[in-house]
Backbone of each chain as ProteinMPNN parsed JSONL, in Angstrom:
{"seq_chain_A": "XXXXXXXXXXXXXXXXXXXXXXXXXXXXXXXXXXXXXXXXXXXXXXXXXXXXXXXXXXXXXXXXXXXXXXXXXXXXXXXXXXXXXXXXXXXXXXXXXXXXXXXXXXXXXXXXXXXXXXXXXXXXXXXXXXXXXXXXX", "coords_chain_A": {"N_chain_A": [[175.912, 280.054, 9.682], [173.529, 281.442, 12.159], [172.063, 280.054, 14.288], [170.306, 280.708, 16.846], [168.657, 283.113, 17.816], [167.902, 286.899, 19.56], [165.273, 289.09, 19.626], [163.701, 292.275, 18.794], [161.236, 292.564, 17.88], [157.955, 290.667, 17.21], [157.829, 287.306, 17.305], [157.683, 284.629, 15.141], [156.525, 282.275, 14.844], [155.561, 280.267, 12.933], [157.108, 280.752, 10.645], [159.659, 280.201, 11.483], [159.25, 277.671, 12.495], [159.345, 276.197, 9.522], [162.053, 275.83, 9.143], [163.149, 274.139, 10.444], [163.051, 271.673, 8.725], [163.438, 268.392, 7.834], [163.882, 266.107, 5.613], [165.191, 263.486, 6.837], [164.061, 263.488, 9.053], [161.937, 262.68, 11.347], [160.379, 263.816, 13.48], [159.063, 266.78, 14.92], [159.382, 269.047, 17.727], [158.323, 271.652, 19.694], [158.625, 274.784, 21.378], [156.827, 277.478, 23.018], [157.589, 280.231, 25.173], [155.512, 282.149, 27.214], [154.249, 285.517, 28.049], [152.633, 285.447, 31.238], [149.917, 286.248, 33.243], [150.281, 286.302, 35.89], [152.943, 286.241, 39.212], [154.081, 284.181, 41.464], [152.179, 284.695, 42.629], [151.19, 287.733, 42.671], [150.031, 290.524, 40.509], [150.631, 290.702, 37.905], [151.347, 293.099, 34.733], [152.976, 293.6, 32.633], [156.194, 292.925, 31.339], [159.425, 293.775, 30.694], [162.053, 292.7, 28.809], [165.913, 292.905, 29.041], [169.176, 292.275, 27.16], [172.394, 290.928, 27.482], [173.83, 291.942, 24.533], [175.969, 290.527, 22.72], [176.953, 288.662, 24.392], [174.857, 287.408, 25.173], [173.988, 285.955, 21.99], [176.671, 284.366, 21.93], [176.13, 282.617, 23.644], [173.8, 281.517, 23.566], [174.053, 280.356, 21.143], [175.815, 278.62, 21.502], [174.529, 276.702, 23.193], [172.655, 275.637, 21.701], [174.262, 274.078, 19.657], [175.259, 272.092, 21.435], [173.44, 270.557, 22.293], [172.363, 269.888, 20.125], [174.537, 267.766, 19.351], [174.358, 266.141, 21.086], [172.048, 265.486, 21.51], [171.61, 264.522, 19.142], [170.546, 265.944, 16.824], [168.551, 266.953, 13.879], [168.157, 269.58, 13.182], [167.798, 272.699, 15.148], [166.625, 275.664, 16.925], [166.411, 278.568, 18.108], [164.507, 281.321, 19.569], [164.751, 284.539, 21.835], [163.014, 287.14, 22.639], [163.368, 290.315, 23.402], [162.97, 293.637, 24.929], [160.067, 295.41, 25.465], [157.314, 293.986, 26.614], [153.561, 292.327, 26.37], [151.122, 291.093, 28.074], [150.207, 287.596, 27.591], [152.169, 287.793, 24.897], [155.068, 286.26, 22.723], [157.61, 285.287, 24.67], [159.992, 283.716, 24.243], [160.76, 280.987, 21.651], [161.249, 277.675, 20.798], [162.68, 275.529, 19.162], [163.017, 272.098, 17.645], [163.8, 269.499, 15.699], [164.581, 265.882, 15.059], [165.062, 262.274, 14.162], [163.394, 260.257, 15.518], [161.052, 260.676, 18.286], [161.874, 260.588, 20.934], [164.256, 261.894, 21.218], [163.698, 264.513, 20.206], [161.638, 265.534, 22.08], [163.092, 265.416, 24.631], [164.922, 266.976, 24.005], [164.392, 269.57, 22.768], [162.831, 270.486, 26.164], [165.44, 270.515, 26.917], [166.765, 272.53, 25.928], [165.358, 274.816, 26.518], [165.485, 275.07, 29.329], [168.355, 275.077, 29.606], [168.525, 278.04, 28.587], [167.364, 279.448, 29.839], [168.904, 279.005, 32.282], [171.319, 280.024, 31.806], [171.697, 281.628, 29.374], [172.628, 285.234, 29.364], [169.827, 287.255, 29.903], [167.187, 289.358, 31.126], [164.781, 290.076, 32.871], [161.902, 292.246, 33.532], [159.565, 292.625, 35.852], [156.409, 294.187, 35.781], [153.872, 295.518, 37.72], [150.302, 295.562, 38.995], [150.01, 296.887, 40.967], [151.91, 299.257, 40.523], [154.233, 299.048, 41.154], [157.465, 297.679, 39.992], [159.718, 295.256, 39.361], [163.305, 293.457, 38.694], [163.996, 290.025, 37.893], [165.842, 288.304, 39.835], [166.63, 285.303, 40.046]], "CA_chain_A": [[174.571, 280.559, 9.97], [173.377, 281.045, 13.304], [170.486, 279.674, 15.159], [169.809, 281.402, 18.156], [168.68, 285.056, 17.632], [167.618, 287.923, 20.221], [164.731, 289.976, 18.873], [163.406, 293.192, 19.745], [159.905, 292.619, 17.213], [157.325, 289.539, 17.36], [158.325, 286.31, 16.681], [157.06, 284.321, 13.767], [156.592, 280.78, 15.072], [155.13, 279.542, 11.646], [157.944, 281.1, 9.977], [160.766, 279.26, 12.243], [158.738, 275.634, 12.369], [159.402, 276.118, 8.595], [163.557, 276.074, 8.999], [163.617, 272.638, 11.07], [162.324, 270.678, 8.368], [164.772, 267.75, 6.785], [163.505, 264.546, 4.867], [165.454, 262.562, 7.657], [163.567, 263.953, 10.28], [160.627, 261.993, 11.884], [159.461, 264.915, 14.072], [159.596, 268.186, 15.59], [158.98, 269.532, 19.072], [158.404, 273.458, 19.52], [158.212, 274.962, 22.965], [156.544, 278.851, 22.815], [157.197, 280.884, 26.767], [154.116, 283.269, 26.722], [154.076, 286.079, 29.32], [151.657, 285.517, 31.912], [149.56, 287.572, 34.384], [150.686, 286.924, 37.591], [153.857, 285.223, 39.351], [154.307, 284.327, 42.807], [150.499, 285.648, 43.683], [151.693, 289.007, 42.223], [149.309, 290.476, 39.277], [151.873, 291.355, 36.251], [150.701, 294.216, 33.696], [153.545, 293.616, 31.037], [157.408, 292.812, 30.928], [160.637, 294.187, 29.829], [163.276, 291.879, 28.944], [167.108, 293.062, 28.758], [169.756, 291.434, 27.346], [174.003, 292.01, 27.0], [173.722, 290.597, 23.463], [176.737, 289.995, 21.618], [177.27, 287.219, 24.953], [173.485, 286.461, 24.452], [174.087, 285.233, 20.915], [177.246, 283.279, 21.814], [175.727, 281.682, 24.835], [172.666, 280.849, 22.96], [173.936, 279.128, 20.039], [176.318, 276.966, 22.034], [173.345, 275.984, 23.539], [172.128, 274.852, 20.554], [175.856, 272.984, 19.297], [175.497, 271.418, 22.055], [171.923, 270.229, 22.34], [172.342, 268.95, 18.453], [175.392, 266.805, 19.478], [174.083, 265.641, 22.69], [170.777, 264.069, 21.472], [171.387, 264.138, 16.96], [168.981, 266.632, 16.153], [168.345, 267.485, 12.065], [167.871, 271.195, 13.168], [167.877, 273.457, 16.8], [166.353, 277.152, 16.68], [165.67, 279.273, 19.416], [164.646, 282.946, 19.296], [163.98, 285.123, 22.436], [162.372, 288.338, 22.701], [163.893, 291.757, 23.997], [162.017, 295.034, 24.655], [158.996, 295.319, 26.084], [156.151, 292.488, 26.021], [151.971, 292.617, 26.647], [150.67, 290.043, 28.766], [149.798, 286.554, 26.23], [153.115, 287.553, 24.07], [155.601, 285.16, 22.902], [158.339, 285.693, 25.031], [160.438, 283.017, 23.677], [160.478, 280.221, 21.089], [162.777, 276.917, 20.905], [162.069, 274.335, 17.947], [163.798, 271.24, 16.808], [163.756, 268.287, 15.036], [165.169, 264.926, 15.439], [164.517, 261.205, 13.589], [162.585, 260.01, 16.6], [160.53, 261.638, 19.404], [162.18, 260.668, 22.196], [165.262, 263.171, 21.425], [163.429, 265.618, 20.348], [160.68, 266.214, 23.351], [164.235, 265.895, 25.19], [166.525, 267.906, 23.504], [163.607, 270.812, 23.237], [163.367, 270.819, 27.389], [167.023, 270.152, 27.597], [167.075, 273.434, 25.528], [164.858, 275.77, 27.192], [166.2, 274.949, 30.664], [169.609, 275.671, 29.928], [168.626, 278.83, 27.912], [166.945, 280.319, 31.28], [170.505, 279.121, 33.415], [172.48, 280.071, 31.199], [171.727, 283.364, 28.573], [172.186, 287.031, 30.197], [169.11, 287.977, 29.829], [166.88, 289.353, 32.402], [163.424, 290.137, 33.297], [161.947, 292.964, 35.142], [157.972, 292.345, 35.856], [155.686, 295.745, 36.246], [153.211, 295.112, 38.729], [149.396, 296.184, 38.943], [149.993, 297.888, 41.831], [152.603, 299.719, 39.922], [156.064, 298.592, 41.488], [158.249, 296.51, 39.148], [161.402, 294.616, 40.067], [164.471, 292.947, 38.053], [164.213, 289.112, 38.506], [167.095, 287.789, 39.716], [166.798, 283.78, 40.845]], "C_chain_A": [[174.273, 280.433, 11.459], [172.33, 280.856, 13.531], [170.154, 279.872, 16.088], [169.606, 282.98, 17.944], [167.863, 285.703, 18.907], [166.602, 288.878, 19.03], [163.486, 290.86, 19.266], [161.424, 293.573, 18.899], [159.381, 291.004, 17.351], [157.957, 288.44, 17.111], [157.133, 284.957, 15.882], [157.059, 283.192, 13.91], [156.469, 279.933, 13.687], [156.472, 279.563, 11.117], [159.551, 280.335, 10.448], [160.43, 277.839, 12.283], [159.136, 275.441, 10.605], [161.064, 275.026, 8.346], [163.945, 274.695, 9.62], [163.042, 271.934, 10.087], [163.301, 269.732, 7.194], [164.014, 266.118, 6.845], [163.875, 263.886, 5.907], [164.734, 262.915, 8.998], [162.158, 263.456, 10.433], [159.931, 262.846, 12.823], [159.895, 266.329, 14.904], [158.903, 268.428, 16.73], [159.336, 271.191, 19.121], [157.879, 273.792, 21.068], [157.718, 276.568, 22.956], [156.511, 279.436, 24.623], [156.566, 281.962, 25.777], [154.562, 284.186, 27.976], [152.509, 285.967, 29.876], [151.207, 286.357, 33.293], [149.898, 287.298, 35.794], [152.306, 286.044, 37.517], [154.074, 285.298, 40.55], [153.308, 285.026, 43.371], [150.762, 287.108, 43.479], [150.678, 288.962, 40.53], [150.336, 291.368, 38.649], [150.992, 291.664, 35.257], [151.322, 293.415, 32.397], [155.109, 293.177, 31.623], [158.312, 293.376, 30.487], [161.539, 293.009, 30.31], [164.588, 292.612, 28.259], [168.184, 292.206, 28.286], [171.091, 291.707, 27.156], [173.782, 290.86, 25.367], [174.698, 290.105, 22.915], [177.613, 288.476, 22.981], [175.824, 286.365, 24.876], [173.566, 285.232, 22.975], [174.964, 284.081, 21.11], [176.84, 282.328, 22.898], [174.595, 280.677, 23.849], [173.514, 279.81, 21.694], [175.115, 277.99, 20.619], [175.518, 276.428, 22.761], [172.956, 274.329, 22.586], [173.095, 273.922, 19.9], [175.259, 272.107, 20.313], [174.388, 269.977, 22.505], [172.181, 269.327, 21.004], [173.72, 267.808, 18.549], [175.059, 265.694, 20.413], [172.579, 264.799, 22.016], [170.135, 263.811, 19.459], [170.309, 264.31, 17.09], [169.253, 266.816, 14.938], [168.523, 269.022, 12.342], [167.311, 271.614, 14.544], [167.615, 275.059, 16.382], [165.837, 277.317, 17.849], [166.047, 281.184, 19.562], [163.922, 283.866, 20.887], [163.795, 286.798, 22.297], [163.226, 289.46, 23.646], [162.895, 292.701, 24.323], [161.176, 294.763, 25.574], [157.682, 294.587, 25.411], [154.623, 292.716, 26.946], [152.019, 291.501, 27.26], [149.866, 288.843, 27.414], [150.81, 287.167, 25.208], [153.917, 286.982, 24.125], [156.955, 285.704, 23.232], [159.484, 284.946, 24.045], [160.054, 281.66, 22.806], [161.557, 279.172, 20.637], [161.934, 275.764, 19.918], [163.375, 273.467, 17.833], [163.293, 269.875, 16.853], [164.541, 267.084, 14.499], [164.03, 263.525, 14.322], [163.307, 260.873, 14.16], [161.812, 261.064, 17.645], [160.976, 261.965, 20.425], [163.219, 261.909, 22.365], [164.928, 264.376, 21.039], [162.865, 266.381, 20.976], [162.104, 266.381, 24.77], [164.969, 266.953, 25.137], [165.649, 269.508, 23.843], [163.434, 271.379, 24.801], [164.51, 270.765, 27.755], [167.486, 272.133, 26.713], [166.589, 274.876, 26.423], [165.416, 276.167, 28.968], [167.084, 275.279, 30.917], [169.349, 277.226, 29.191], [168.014, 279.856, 29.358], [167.843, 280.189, 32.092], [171.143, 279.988, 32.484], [172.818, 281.476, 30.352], [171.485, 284.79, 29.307], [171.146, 287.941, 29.327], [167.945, 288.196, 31.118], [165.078, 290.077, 32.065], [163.159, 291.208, 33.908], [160.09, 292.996, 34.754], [157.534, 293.69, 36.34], [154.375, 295.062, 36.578], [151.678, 295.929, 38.896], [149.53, 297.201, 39.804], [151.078, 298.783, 41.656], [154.181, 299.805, 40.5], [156.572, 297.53, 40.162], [159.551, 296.105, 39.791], [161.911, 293.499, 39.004], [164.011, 291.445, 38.963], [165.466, 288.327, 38.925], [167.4, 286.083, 40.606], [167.853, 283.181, 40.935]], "O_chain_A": [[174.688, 279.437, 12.05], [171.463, 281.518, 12.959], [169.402, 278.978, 16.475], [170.495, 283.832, 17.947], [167.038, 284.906, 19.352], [166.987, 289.264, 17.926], [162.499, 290.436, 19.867], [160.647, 294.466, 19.237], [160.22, 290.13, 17.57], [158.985, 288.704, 16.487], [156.001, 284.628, 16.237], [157.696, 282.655, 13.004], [157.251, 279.017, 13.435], [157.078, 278.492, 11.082], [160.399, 280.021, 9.613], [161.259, 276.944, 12.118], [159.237, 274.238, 10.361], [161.212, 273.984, 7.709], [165.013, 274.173, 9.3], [162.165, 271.267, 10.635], [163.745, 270.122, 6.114], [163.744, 265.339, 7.76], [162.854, 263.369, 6.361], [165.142, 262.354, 10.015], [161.28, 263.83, 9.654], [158.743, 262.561, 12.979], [160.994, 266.656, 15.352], [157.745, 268.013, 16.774], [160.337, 271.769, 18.696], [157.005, 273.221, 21.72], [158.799, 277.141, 22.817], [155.545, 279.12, 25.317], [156.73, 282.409, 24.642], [155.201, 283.648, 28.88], [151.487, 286.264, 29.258], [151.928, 286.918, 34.118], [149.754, 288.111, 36.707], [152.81, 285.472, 36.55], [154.302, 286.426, 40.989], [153.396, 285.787, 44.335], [150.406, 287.748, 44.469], [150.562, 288.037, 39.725], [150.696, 292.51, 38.934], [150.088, 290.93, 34.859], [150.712, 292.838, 31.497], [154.98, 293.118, 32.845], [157.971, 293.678, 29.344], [161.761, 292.518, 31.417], [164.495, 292.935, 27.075], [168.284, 291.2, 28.989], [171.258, 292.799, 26.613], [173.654, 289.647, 25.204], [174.443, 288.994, 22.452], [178.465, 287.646, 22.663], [175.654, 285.171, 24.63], [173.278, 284.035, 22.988], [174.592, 282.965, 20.748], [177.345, 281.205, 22.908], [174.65, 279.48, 23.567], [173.382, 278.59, 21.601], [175.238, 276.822, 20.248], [175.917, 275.31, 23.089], [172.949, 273.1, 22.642], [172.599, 272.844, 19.571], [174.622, 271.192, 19.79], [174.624, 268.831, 22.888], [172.161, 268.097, 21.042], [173.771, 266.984, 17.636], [175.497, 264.544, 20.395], [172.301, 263.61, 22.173], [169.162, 263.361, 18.854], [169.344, 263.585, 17.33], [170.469, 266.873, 14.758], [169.159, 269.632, 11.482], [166.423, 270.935, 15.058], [168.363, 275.613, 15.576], [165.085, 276.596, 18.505], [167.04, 281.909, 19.618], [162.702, 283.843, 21.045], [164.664, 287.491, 21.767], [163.666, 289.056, 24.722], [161.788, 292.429, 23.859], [161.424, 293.956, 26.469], [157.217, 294.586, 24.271], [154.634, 293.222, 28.069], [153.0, 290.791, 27.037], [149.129, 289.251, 26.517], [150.181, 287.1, 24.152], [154.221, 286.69, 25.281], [157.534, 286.439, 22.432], [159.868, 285.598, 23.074], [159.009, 281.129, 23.184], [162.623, 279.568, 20.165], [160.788, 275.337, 20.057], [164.517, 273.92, 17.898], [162.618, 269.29, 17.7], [165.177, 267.275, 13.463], [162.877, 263.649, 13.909], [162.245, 261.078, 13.572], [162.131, 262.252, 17.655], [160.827, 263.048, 20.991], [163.167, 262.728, 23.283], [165.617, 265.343, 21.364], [163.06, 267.595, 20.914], [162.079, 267.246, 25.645], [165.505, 267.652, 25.997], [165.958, 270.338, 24.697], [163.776, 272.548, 24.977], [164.759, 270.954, 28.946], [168.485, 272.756, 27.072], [167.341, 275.75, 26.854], [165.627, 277.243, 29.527], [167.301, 275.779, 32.021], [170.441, 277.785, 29.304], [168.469, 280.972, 29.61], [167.928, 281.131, 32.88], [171.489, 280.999, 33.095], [173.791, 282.211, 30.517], [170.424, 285.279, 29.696], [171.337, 288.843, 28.511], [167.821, 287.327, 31.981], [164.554, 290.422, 31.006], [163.897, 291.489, 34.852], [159.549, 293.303, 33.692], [158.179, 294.291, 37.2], [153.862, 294.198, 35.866], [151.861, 297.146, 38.936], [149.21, 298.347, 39.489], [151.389, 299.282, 42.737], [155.049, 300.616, 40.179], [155.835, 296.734, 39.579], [160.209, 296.711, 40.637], [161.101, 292.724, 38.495], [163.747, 291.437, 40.165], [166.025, 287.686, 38.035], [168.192, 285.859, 41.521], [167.901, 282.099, 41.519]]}, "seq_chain_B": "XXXXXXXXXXXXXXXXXXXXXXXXXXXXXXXXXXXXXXXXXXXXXXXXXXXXXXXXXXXXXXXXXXXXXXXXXXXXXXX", "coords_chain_B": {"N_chain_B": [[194.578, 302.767, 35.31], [192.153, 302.629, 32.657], [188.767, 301.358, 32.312], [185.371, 300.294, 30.612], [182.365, 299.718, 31.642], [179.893, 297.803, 31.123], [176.057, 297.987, 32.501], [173.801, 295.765, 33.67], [169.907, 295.475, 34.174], [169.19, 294.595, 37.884], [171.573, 295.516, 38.59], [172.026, 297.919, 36.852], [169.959, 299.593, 37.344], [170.742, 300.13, 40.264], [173.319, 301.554, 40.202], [172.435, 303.741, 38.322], [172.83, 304.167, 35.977], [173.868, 302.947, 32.516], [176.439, 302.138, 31.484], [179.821, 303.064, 32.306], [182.855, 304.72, 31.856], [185.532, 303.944, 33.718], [188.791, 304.993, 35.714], [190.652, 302.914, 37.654], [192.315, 300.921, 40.477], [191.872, 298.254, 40.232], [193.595, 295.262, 39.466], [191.74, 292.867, 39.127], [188.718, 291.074, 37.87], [187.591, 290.662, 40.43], [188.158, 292.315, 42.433], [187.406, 294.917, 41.296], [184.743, 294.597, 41.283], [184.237, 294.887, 44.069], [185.308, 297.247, 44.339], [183.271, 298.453, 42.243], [180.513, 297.777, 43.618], [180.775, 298.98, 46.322], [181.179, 301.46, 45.391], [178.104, 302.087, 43.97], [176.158, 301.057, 46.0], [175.852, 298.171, 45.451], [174.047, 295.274, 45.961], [173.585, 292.576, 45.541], [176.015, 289.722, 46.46], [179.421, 288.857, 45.222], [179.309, 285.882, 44.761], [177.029, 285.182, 43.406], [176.976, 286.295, 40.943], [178.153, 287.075, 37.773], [180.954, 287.191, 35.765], [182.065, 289.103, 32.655], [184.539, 289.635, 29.901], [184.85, 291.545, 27.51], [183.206, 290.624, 25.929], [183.25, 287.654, 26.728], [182.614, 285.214, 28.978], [184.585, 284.844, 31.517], [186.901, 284.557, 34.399], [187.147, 284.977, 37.828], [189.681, 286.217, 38.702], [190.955, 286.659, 36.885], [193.62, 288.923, 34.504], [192.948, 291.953, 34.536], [193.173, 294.9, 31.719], [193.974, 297.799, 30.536], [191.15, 299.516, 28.892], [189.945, 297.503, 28.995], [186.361, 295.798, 28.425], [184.055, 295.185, 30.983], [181.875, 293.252, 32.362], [179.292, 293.056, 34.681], [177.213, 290.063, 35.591], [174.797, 290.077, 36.769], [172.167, 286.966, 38.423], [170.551, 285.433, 36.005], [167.153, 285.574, 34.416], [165.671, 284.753, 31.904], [163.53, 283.606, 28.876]], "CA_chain_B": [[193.953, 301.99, 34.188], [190.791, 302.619, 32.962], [187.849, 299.999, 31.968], [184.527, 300.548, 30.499], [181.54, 298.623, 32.735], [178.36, 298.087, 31.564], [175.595, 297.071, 33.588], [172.446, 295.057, 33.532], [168.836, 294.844, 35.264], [169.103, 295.528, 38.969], [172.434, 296.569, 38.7], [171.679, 298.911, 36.493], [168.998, 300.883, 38.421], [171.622, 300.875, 41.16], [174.241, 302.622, 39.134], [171.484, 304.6, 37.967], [173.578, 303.838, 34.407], [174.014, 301.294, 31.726], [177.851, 302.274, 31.347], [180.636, 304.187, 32.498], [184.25, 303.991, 31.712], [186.203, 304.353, 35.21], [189.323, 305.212, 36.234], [190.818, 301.893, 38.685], [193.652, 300.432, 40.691], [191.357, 296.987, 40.525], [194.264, 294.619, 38.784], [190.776, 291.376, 37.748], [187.606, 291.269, 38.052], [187.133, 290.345, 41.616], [188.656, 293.898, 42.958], [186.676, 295.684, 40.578], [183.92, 294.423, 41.523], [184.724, 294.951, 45.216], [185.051, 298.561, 44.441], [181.598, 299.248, 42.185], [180.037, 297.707, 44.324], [180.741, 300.253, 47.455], [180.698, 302.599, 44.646], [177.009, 301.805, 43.884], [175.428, 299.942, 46.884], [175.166, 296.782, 44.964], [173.84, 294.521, 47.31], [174.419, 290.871, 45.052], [177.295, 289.088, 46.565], [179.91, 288.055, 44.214], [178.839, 284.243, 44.732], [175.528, 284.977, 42.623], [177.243, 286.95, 39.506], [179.066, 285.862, 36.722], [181.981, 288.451, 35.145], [182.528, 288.633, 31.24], [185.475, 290.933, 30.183], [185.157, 292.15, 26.145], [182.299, 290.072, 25.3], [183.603, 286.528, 26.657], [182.85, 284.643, 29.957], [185.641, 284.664, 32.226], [187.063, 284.048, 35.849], [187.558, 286.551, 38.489], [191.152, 286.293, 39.064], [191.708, 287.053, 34.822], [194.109, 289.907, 34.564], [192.382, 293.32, 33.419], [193.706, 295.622, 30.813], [193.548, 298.909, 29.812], [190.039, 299.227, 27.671], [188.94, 295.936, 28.822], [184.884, 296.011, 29.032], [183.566, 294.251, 31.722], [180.102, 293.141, 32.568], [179.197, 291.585, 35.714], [176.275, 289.968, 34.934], [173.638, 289.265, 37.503], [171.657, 286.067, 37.669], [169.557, 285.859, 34.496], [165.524, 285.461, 34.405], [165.336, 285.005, 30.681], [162.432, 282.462, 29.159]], "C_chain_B": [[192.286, 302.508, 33.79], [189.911, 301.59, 31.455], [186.524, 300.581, 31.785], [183.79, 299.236, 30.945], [180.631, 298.741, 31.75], [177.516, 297.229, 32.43], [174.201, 296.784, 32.871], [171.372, 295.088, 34.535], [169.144, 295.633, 36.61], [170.15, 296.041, 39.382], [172.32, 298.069, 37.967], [170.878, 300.344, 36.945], [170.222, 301.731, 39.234], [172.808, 301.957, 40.842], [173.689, 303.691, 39.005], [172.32, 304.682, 36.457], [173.058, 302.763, 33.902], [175.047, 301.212, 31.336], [178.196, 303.504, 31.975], [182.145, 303.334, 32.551], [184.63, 304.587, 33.593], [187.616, 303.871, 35.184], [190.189, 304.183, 37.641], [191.919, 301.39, 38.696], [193.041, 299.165, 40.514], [192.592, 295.945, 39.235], [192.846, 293.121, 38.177], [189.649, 292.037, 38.762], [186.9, 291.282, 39.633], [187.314, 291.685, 42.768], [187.904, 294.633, 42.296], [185.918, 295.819, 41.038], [183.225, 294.585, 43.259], [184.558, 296.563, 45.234], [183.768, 299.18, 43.605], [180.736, 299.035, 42.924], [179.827, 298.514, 45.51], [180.294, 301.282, 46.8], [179.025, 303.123, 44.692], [175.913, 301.189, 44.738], [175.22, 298.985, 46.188], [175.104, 296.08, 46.313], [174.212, 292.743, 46.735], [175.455, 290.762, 45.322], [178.108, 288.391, 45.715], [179.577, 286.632, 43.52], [177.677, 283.761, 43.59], [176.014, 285.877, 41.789], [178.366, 286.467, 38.89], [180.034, 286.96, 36.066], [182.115, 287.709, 33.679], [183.428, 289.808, 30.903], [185.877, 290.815, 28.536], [184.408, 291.004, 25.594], [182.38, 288.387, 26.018], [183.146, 286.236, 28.714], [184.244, 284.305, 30.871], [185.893, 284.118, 33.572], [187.304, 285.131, 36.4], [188.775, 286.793, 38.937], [191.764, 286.662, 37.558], [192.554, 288.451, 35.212], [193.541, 290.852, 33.579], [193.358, 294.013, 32.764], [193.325, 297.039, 30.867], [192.864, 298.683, 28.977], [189.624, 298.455, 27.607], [187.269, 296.533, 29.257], [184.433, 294.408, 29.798], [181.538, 294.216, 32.124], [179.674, 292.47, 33.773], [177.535, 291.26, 35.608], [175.443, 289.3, 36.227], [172.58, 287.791, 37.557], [170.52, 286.512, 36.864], [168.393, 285.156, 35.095], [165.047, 285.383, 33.153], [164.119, 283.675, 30.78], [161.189, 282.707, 29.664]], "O_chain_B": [[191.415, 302.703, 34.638], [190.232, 301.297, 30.303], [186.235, 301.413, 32.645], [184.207, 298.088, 30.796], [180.466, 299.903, 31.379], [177.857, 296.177, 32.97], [173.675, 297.328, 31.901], [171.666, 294.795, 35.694], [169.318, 296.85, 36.664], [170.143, 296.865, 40.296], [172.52, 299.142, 38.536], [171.112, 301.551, 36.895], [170.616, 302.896, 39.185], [172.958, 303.063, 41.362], [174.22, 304.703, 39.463], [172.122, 305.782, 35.941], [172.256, 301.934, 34.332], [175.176, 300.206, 30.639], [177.538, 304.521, 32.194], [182.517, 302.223, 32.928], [184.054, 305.386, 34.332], [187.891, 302.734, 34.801], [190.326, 304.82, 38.686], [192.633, 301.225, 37.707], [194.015, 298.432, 40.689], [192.251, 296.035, 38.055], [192.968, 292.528, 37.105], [189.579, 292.837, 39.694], [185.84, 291.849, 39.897], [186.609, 291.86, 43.762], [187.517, 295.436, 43.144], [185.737, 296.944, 41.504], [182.043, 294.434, 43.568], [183.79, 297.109, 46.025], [183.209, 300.189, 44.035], [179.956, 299.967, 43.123], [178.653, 298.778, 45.769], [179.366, 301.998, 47.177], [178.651, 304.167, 45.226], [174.848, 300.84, 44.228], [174.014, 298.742, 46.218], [175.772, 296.204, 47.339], [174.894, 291.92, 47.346], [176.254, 291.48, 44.722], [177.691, 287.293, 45.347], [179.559, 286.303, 42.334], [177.439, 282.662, 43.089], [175.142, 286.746, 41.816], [179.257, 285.715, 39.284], [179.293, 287.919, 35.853], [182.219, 286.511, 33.414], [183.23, 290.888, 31.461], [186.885, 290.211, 28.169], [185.001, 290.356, 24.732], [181.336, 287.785, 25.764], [183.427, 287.09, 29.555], [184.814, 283.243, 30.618], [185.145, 283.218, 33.954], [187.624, 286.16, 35.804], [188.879, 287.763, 39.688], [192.946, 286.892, 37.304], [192.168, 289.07, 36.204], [193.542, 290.778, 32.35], [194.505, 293.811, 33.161], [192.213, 297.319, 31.314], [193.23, 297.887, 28.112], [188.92, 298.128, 26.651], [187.001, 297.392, 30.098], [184.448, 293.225, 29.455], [180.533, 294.926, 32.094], [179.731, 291.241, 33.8], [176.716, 292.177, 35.553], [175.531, 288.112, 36.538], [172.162, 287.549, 36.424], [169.8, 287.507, 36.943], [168.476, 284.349, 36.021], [163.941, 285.905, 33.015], [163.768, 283.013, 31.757], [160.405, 281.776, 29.852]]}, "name": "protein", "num_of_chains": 2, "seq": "XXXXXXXXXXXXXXXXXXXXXXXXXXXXXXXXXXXXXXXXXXXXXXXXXXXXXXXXXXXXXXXXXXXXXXXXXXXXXXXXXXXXXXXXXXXXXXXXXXXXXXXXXXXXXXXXXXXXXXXXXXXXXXXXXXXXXXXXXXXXXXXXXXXXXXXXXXXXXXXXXXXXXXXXXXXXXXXXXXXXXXXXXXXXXXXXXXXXXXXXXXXXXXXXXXXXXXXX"}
């Protein structure tokens, strides 16, 4: 089964906090990126995100292997968004759940962080003043 | 030999594509990339892109194939 998906319709936070949930598990940490209106003093309309996917998927879920070995999580999910996105939509969403807290408020930023180094996917911001540009940091 | 590319983001624009197979003496990725680049004005210097060649992360010295797809993948902005 895999746990990292690419998806080009909403994402269903309720519906994913569901899938981390195991009797041995003392808590869950959920991280939601939103798109927001500006960046760098720049007012942003909306978003398109691209991605090459079939290295998206395998990037992403060794993410997640790796993350669940590295700090013994119960369960690691993380779903980002494709297509085109409104300003306040959920770009991405990264959940998991661990015995304790400490590895899971870890493991969740230890997830998201490498999922922005690391997954080819890309960004291109459309701009009030109607320029857009590909982010490339 | 020839190799199908695709491209991503602001390569893409530059291309003005999102694939094309091509026609190349480029023996890995690092020659290839040497020649779309002129091809296309890319302006990213190798140093800041990452090559994957038939779905997989690679190195730029890998030996290409006939029908290998390559991707050079710009840095990502995902998140």
């Amino acid at each position: 089964m895999r746990h990292f998906h690419l998806s080009d319709t909403p994402i269903d936070a309720a519906a994913l906090r569901i899938t981390l949930e195991d009797p041995a598990a003392g808590g869950c940490v959920t991280f939601e990126g939103w798109v927001r209106d500006h960046n760098e003093a720049r007012h942003v309309t909306r978003l398109d995100y691209q991605a090459y996917g079939p290295l998206a998927d395998d990037e992403g879920e060794a993410i997640l292997d790796e993350a669940r070995a590295k700090f013994g999580l119960r369960a690691a999910r993380c779903v980002h968004r494709t297509g085109a996105l409104s300003i306040g939509e959920m770009a991405v969403w990264v959940g998991v759940s661990a015995d304790h807290r400490d590895a899971a408020f870890a493991a969740c930023r230890w997830i998201i962080d490498e999922v922005k180094r690391r997954v080819p996917i890309w960004k291109n911001e459309h701009y009030a003043d109607g320029e857009s540009g590909w982010l490339h940091p | 030999m020839k190799v199908k590319l695709l491209y991503f983001a602001s390569l893409a624009d530059r291309a003005g594509r999102s694939e094309e197979t091509r026609e190349t003496a480029a023996t890995n990725p690092r020659d290839l990339y040497a020649e779309v680049s002129r091809a296309h004005a890319f302006a990213l210097a190798p140093d800041r892109v990452r090559v994957a060649v038939n779905g997989a992360l690679t190195d730029w010295e890998r030996a290409l194939a006939d029908g290998d797809e390559v991707v050079f993948l710009p840095p990502v902005s995902g998140g």
